[in-house]
C-alpha positions as CSV (number, residue, x, y, z in Angstrom):
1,X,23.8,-11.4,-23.0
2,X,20.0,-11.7,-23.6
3,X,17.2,-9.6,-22.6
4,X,15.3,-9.6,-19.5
5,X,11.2,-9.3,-19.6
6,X,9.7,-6.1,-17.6
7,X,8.8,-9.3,-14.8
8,X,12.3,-10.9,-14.8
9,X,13.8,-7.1,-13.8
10,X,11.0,-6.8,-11.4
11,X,12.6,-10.1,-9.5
12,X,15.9,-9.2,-9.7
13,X,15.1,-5.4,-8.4
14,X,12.4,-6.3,-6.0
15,X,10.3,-3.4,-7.7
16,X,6.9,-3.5,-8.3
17,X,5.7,-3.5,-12.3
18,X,4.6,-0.3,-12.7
19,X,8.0,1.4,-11.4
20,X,9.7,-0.5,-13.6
21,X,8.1,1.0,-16.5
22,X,8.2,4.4,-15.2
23,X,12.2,3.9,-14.8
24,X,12.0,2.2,-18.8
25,X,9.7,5.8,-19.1
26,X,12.1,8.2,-18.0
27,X,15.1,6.8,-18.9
28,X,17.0,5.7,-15.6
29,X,16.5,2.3,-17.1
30,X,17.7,1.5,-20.6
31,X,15.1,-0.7,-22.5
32,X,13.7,-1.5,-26.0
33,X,9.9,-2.2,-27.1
34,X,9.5,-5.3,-28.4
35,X,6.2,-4.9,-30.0
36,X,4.0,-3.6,-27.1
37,X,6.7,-5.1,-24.5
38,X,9.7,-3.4,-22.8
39,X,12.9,-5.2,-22.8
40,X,16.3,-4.9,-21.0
41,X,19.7,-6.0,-21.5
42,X,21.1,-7.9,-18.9
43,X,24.1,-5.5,-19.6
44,X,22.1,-2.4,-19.1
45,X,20.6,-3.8,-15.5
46,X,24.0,-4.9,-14.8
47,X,25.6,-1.4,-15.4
48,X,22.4,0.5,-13.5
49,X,22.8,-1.3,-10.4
50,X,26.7,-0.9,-10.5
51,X,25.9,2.6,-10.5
52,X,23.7,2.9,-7.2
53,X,25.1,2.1,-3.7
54,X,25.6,-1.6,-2.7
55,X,23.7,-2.9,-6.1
56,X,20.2,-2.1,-4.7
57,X,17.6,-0.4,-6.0
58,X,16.0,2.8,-5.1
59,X,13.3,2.1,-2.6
60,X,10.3,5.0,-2.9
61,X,10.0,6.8,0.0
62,X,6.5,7.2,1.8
63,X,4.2,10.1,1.9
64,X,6.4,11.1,-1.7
């Protein structure tokens, strides 16, 4: 299993950039720093999106 750049999760989530780093931020989304870049597993992506309803992620809800 290699690891994913911050854009490569953003495609597979359909999240922008910046929530991805807040979920690498607040640890709903296990990643490393690579230097000054974030990183994540394929294994870690795989085992968050097992563990939220039909493999999708969380979609921010307006006016929140």
């Amino acid at each position: 299993m290699g690891l994913l750049k911050v854009e490569q999760v953003m495609e597979r989530m359909a999240l922008s950039r910046e929530t991805v780093w807040r979920m690498l931020r607040d640890g709903r989304l296990t990643g490393v720093m690579v230097g000054r870049h974030w990183r994540v597993s394929e294994q870690a992506l795989a085992d968050y999106l097992s563990g939220l309803p039909n493999g999708k992620a969380e979609q921010p809800v307006a006016g929140s």
